[in-house]
N, CA, C and O atoms as CSV, one atom per row, in Angstrom:
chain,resi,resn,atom,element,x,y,z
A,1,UNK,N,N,-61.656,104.574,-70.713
A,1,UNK,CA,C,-60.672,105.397,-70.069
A,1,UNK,C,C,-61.361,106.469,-69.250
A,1,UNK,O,O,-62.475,106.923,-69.511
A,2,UNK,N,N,-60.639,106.807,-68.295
A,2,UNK,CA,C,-61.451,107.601,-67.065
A,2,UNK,C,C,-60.970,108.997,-67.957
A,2,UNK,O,O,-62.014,109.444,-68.431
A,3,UNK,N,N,-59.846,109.844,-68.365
A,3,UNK,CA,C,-59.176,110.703,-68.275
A,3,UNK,C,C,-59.042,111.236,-67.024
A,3,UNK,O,O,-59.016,110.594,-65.974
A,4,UNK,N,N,-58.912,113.053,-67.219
A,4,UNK,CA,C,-58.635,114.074,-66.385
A,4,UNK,C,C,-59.852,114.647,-66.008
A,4,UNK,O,O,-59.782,115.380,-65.021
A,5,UNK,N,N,-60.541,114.562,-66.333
A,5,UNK,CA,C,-61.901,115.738,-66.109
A,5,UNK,C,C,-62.837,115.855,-64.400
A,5,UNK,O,O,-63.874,116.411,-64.039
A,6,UNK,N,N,-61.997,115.172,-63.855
A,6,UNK,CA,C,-62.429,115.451,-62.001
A,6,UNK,C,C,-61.830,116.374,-62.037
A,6,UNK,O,O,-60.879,116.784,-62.703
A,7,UNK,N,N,-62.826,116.964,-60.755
A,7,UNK,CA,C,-62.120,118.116,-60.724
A,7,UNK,C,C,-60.799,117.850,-58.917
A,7,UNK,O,O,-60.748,116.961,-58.067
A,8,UNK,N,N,-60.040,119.094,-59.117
A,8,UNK,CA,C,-59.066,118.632,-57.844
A,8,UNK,C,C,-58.862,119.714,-57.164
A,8,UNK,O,O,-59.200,120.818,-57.591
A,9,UNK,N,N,-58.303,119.534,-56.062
A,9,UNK,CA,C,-58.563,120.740,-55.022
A,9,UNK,C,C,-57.397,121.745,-55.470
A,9,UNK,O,O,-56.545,121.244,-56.203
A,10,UNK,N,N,-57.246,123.077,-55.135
A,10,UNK,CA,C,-56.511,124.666,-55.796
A,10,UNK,C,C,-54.945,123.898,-55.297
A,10,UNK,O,O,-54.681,123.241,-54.291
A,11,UNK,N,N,-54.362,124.175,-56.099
A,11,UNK,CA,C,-52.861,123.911,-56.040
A,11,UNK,C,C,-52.098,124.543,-54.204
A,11,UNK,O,O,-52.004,125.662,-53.699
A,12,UNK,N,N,-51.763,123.345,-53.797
A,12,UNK,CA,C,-50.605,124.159,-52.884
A,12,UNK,C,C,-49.126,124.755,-53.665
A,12,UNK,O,O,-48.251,124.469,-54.482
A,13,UNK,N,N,-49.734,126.060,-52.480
A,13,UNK,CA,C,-48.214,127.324,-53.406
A,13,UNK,C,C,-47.357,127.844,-52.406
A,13,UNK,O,O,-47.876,128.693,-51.682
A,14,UNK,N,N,-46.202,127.556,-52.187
A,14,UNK,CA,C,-44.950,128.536,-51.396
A,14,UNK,C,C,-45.184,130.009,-52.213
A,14,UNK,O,O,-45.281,130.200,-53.425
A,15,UNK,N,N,-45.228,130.809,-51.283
A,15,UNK,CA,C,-45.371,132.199,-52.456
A,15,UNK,C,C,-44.392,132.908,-52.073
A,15,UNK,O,O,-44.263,132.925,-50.849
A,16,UNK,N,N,-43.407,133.697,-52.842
A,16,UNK,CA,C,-42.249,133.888,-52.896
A,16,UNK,C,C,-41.674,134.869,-51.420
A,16,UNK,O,O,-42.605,135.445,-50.858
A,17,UNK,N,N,-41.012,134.973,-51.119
A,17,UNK,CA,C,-40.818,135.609,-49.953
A,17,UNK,C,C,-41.010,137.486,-50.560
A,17,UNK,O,O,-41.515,138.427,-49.948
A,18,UNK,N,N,-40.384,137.457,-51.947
A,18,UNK,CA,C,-40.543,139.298,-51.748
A,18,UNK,C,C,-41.589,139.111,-53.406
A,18,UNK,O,O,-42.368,138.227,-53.764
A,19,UNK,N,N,-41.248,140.050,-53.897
A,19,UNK,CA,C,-42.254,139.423,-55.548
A,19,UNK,C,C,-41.571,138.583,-55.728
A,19,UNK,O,O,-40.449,138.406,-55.254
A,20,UNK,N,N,-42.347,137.739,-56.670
A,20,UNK,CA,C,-42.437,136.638,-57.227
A,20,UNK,C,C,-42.004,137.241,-58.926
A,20,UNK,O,O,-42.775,137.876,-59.647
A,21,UNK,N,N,-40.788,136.896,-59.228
A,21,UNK,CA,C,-40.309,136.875,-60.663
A,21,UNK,C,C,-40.391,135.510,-61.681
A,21,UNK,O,O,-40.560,135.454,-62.899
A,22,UNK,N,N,-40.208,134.479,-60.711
A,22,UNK,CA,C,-40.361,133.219,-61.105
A,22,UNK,C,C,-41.143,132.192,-60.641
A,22,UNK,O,O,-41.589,132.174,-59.494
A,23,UNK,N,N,-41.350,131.280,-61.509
A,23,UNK,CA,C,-42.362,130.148,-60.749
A,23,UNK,C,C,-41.822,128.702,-61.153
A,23,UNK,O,O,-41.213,128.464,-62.196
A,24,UNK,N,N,-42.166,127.702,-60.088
A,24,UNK,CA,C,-41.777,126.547,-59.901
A,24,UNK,C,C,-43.412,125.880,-59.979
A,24,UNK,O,O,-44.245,126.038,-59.086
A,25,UNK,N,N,-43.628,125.156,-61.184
A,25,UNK,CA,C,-44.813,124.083,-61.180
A,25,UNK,C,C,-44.623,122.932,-60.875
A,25,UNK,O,O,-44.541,122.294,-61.924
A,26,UNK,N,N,-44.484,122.177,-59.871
A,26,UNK,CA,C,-44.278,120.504,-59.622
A,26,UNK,C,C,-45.626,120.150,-59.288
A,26,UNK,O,O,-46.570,120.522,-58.591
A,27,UNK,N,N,-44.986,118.480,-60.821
A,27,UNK,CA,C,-46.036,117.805,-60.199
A,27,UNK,C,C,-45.751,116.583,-59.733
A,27,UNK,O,O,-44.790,115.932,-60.141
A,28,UNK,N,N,-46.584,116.172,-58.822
A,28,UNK,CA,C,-46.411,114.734,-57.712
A,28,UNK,C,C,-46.505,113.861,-58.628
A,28,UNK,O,O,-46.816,114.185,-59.774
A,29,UNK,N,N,-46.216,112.434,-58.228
A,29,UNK,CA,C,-46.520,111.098,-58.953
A,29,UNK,C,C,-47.660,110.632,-58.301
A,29,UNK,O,O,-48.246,111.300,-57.448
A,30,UNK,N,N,-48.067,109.311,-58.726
A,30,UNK,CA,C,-49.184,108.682,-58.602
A,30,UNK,C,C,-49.687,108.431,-57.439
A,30,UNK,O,O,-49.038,107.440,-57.105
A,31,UNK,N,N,-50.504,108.690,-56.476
A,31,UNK,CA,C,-51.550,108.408,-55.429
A,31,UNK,C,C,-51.039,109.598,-54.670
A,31,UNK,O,O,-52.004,110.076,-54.072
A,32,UNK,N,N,-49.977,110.272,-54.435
A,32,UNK,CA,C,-49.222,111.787,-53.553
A,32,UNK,C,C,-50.258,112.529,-54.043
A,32,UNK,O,O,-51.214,112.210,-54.750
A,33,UNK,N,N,-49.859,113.763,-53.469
A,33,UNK,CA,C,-50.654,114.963,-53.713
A,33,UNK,C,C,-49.314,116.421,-53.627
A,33,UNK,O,O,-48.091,116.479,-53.760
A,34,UNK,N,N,-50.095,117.113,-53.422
A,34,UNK,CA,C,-48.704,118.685,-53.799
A,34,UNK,C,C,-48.493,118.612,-52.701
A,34,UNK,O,O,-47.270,118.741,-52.659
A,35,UNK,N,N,-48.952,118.448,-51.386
A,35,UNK,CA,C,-48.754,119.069,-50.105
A,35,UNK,C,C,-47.408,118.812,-49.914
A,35,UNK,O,O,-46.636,119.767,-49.829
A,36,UNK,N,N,-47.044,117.794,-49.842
A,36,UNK,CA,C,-45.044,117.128,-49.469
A,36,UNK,C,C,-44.366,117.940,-50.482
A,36,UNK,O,O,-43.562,118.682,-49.916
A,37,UNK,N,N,-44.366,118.065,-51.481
A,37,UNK,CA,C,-43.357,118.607,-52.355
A,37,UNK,C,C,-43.565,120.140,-52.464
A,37,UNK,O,O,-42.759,120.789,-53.131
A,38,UNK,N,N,-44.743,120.839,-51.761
A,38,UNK,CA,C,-44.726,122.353,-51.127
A,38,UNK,C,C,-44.346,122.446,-50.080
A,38,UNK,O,O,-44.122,123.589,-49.681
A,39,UNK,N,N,-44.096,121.275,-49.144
A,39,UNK,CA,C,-43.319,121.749,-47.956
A,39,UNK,C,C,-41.821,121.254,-47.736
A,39,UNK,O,O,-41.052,121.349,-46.779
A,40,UNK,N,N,-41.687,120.553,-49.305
A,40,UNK,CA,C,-40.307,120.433,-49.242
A,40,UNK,C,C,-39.775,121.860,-50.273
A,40,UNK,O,O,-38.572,122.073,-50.121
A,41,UNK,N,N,-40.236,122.510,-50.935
A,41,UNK,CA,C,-39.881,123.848,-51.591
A,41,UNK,C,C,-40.111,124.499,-50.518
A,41,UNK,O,O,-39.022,125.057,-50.383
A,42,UNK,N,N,-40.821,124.882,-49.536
A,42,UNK,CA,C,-40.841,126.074,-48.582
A,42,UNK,C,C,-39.924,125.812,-47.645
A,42,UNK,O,O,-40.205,126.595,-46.738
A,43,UNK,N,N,-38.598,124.911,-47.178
A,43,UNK,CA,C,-37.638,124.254,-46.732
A,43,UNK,C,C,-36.321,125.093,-47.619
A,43,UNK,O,O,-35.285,125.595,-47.182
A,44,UNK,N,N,-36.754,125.017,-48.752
A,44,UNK,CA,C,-35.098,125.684,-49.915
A,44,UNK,C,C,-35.626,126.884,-50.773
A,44,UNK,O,O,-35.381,127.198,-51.938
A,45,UNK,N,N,-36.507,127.511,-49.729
A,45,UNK,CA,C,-37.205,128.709,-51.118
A,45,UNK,C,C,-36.640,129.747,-51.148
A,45,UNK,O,O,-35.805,130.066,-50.302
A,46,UNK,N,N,-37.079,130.674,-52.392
A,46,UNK,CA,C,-36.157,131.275,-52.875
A,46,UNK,C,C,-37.035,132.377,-53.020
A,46,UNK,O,O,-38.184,132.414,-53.460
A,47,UNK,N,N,-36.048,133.572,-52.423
A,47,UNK,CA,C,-37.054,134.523,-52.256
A,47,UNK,C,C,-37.750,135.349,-53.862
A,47,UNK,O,O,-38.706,136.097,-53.657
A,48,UNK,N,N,-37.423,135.247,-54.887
A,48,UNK,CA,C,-38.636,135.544,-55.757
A,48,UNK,C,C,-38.949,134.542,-56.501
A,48,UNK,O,O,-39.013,134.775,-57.708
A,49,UNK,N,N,-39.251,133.081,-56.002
A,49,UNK,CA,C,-39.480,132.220,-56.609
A,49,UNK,C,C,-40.836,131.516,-56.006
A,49,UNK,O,O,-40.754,130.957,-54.912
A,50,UNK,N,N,-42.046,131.541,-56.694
A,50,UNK,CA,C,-43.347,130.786,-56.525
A,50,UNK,C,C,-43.430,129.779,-56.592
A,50,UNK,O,O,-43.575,129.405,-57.755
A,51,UNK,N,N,-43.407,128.531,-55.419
A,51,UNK,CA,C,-43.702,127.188,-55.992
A,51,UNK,C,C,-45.188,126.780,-56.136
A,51,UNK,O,O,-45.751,126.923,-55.051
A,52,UNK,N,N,-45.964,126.350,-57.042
A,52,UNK,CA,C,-46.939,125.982,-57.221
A,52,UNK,C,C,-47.025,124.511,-57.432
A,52,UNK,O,O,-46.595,124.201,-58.543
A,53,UNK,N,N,-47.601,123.130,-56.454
A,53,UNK,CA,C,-47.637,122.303,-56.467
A,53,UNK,C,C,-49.160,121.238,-56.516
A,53,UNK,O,O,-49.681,120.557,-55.632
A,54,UNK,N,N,-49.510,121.455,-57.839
A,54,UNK,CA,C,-50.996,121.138,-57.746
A,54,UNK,C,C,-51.322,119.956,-57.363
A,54,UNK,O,O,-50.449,119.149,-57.043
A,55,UNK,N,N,-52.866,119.596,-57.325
A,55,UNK,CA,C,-52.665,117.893,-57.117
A,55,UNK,C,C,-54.200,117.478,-57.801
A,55,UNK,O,O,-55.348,117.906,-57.911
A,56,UNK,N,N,-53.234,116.197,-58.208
A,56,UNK,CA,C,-54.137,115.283,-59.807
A,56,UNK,C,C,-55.805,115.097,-59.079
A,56,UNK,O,O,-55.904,114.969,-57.859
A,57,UNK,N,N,-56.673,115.102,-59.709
A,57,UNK,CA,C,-57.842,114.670,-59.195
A,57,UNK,C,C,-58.203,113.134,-59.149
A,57,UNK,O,O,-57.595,112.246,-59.747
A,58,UNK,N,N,-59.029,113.020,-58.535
A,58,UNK,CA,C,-59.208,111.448,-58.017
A,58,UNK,C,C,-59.507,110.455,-58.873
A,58,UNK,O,O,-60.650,110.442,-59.330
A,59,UNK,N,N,-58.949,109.844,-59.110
A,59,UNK,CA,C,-59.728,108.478,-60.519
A,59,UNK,C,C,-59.647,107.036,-59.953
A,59,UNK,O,O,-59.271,106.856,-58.795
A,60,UNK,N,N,-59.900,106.297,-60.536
A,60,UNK,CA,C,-59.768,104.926,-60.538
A,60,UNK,C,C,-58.585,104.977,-61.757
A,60,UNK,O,O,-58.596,105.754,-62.712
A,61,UNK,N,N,-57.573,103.951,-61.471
A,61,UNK,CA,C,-56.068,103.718,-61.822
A,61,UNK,C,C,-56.503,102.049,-62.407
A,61,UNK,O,O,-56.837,101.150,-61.636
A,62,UNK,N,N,-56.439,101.943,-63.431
A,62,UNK,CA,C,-56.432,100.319,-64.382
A,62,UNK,C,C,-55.286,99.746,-63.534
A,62,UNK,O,O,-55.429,98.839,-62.715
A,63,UNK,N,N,-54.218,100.330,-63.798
A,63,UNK,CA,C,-53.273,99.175,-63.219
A,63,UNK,C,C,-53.437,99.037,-61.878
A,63,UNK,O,O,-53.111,97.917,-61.486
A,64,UNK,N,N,-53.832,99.784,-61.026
A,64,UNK,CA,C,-53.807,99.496,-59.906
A,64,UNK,C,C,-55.603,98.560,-59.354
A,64,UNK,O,O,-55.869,98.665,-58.157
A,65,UNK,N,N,-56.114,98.163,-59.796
A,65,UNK,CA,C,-57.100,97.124,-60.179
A,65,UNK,C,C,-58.607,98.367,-59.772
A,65,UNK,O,O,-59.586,98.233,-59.038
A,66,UNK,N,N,-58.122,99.545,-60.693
A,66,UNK,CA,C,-59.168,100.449,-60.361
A,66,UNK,C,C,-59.335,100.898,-59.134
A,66,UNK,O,O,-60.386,101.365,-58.696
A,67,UNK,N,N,-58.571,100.805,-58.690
A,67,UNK,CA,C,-58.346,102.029,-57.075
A,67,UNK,C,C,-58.706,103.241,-57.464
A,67,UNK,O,O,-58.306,103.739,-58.516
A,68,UNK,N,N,-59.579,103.885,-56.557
A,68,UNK,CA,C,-59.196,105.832,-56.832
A,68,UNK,C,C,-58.017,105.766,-56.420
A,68,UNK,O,O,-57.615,104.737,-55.876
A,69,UNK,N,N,-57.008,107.140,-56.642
A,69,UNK,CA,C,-56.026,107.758,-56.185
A,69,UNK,C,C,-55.853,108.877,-56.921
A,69,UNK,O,O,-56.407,108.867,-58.021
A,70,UNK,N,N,-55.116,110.032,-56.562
A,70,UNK,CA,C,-54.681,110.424,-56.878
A,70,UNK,C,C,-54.209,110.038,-58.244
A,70,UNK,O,O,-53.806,108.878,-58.326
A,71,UNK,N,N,-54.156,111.059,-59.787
A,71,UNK,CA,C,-53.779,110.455,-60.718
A,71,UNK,C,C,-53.823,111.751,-61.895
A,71,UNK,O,O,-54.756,112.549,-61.807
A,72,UNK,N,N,-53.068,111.881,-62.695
A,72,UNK,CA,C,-52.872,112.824,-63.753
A,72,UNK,C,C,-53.432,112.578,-64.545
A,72,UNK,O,O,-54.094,113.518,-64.983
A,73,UNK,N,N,-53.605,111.058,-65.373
A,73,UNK,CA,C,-54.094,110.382,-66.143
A,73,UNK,C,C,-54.480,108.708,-65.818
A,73,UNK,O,O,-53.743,108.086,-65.053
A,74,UNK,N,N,-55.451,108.160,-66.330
A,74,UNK,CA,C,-55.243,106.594,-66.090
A,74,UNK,C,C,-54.333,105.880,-66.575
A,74,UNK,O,O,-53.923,106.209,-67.689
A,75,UNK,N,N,-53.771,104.768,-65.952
A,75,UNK,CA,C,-52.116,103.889,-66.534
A,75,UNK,C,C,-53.105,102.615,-66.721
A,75,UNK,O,O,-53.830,102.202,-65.815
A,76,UNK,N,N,-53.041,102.092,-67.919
A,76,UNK,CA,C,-53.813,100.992,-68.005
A,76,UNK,C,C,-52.468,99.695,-67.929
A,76,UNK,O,O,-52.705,98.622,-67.375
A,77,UNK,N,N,-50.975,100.016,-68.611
A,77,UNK,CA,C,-50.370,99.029,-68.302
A,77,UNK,C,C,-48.830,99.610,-68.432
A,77,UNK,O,O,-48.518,100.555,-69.157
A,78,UNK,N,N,-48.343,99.204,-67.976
A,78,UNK,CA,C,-46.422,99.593,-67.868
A,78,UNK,C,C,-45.703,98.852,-69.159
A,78,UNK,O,O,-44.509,99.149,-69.175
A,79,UNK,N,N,-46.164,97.768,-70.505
A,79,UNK,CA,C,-45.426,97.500,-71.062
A,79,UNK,C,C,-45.252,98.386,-72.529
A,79,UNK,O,O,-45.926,99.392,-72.750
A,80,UNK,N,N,-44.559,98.014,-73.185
A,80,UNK,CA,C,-44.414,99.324,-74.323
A,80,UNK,C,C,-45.651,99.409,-75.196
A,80,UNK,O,O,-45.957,100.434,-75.804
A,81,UNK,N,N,-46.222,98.485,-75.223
A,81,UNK,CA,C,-47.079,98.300,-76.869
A,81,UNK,C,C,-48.741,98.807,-75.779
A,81,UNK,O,O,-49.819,98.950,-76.355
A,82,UNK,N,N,-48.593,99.012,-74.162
A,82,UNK,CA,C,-49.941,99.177,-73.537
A,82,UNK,C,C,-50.632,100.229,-74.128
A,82,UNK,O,O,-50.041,101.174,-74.650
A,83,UNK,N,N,-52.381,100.086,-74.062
A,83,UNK,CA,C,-52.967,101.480,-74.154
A,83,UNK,C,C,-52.546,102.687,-73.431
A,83,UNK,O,O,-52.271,102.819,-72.238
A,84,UNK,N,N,-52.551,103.523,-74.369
A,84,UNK,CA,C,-52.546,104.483,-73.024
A,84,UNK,C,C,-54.275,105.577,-73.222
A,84,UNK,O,O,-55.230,105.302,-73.948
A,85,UNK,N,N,-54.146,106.540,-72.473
A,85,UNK,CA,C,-55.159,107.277,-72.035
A,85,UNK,C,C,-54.773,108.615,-72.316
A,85,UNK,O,O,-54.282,109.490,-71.602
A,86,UNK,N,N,-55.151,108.577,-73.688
A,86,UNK,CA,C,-54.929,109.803,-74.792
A,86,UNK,C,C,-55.144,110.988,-74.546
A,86,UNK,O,O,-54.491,112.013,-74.744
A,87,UNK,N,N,-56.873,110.619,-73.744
A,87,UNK,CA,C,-57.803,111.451,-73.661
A,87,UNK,C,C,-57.529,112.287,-72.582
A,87,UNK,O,O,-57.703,113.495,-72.423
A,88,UNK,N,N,-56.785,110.880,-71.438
A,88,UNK,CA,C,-56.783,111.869,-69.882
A,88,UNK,C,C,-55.305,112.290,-70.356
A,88,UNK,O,O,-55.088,113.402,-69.876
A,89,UNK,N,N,-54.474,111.957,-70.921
A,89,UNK,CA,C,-52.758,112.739,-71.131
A,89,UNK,C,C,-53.190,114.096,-71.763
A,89,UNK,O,O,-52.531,114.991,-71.232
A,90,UNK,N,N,-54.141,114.633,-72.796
A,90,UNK,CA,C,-54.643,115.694,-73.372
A,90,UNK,C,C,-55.251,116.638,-72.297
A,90,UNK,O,O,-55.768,117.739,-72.487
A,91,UNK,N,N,-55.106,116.081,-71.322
A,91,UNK,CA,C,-56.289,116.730,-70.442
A,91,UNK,C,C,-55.495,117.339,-69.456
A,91,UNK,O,O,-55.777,118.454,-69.017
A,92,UNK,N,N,-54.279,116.529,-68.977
A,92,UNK,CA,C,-53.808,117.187,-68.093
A,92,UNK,C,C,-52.427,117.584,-68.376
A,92,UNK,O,O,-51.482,117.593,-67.588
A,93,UNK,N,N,-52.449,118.009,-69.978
A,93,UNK,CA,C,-51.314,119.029,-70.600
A,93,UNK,C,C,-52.364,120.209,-70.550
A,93,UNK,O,O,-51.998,121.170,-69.872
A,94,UNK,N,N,-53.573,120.303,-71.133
A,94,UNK,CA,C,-54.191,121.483,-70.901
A,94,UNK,C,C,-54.367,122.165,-69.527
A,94,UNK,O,O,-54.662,123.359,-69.469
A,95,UNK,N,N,-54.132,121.185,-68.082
A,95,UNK,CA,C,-54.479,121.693,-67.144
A,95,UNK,C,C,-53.125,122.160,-66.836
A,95,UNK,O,O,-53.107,123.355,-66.538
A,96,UNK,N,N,-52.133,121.653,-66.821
A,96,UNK,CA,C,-50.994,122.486,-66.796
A,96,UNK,C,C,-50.538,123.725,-67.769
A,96,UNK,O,O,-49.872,124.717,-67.473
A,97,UNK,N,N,-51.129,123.336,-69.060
A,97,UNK,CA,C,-51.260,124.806,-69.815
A,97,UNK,C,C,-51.540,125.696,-69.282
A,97,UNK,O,O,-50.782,126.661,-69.376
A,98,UNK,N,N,-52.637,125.800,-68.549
A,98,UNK,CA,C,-53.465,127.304,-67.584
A,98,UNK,C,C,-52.971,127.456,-66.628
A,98,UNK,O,O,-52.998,128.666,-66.403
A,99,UNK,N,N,-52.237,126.665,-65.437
A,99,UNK,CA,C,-51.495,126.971,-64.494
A,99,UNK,C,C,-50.402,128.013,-65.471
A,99,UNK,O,O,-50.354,129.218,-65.225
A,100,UNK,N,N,-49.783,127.561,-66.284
A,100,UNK,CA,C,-49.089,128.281,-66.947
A,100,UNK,C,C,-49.533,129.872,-67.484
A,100,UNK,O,O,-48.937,130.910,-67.196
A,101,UNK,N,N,-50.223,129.796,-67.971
A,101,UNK,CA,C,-50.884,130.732,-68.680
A,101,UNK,C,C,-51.455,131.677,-67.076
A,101,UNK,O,O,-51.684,132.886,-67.129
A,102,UNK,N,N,-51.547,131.187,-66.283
A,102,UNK,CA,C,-51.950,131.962,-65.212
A,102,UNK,C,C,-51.295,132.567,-64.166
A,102,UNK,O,O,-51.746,133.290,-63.278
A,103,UNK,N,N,-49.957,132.109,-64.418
A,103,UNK,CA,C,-48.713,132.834,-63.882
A,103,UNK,C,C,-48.170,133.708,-64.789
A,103,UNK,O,O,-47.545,134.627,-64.260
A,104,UNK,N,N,-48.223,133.714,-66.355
A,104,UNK,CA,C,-48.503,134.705,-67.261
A,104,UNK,C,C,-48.883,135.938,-67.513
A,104,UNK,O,O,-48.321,136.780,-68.214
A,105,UNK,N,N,-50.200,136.036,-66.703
A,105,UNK,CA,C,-51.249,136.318,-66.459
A,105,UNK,C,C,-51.092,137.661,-65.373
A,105,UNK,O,O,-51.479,138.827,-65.455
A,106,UNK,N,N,-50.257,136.831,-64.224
A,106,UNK,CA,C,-49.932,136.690,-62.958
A,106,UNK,C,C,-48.670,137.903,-62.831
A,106,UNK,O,O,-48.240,138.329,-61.759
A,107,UNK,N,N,-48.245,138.296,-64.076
A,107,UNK,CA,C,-46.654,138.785,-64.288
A,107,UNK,C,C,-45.449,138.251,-64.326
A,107,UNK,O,O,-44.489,138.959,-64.022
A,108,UNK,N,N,-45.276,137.000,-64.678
A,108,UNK,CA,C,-44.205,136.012,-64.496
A,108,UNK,C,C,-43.759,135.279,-66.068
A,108,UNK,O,O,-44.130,134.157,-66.414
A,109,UNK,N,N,-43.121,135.954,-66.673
A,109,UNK,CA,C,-42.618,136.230,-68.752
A,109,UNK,C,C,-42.505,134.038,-68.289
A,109,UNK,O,O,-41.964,133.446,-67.355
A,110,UNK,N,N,-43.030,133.710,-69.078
A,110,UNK,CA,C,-42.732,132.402,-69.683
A,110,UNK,C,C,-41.488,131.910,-69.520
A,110,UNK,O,O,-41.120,130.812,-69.104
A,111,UNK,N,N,-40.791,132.992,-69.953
A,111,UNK,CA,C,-39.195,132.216,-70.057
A,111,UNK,C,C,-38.745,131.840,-68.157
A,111,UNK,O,O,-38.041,130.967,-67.649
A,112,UNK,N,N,-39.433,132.807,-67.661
A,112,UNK,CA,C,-39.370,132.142,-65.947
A,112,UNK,C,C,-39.694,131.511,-65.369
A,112,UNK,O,O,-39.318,131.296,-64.217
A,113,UNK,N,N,-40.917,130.727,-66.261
A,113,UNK,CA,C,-41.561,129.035,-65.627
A,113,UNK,C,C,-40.926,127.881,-66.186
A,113,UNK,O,O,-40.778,127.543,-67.360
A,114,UNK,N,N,-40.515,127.243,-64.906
A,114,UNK,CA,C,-39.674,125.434,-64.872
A,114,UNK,C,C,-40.968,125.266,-64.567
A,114,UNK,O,O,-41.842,125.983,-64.078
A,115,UNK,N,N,-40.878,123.726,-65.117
A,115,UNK,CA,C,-41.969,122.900,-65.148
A,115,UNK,C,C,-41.428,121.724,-64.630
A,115,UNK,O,O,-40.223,121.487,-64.701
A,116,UNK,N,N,-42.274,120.936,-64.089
A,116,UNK,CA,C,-41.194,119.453,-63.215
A,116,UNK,C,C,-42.064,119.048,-62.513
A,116,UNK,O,O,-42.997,119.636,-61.965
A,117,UNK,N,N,-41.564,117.355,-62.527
A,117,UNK,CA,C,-42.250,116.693,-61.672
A,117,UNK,C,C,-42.007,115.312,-60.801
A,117,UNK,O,O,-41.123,115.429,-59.952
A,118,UNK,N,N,-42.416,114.491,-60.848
A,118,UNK,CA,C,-42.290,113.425,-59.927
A,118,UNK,C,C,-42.483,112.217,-60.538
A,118,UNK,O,O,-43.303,112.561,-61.390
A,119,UNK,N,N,-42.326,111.143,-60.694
A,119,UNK,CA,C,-42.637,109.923,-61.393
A,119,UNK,C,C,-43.576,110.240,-62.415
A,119,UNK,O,O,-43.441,110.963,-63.402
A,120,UNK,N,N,-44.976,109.289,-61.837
A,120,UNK,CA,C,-46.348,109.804,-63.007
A,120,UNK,C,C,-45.798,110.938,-63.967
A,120,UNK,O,O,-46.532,111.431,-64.824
């Protein structure tokens, strides 16, 4: 299993029009990146609302016959009983942990971060 541990380029962020009270974390699905879904939040944004739209680092994808792409974790197969990729799913709950923790950080109380995403 590949996991998460590439590294990926700094999150695209809509940053709120006046402070930022709240934050919006989306994440893309498989081979996308944040850029489309930050310029579809900077289209409906909200003036104290931060969208932060990171993007997965590069791997080779099993199901996809080991392609790099874009990827959160490796998908080795779509049926129920498939492996999955423990290691890279652990990996990129922790990397969304610290986005979290860094809007925290940032002045933005927990109870004001949605979390959301896209397929993957």
């Amino acid at each position: 299993m590949c996991g998460n541990n590439m590294s990926a380029p700094l999150p695209a962020i809509v940053p709120a029009a006046k402070k930022a009270t709240a934050a919006v974390i989306f994440l893309h699905g498989l081979g996308d990146t944040g850029h489309g879904w930050a310029e579809a939040f900077a289209g409906i944004r909200s003036s104290h609302v931060k969208y932060i739209c990171p993007h997965a680092p590069v791997m080779p994808v099993s199901l996809n016959m080991n392609m790099a792409m874009p990827s959160w974790f490796d998908i080795i197969g779509l049926s129920p009983d498939a492996q999955e990729d423990e290691a890279g799913i652990k990996q990129a709950v922790e990397n969304v942990k610290s986005l979290v923790e860094q809007e925290v950080k940032n002045g933005i109380p927990s109870h004001r971060i949605i979390l959301g995403g896209f397929s993957q």
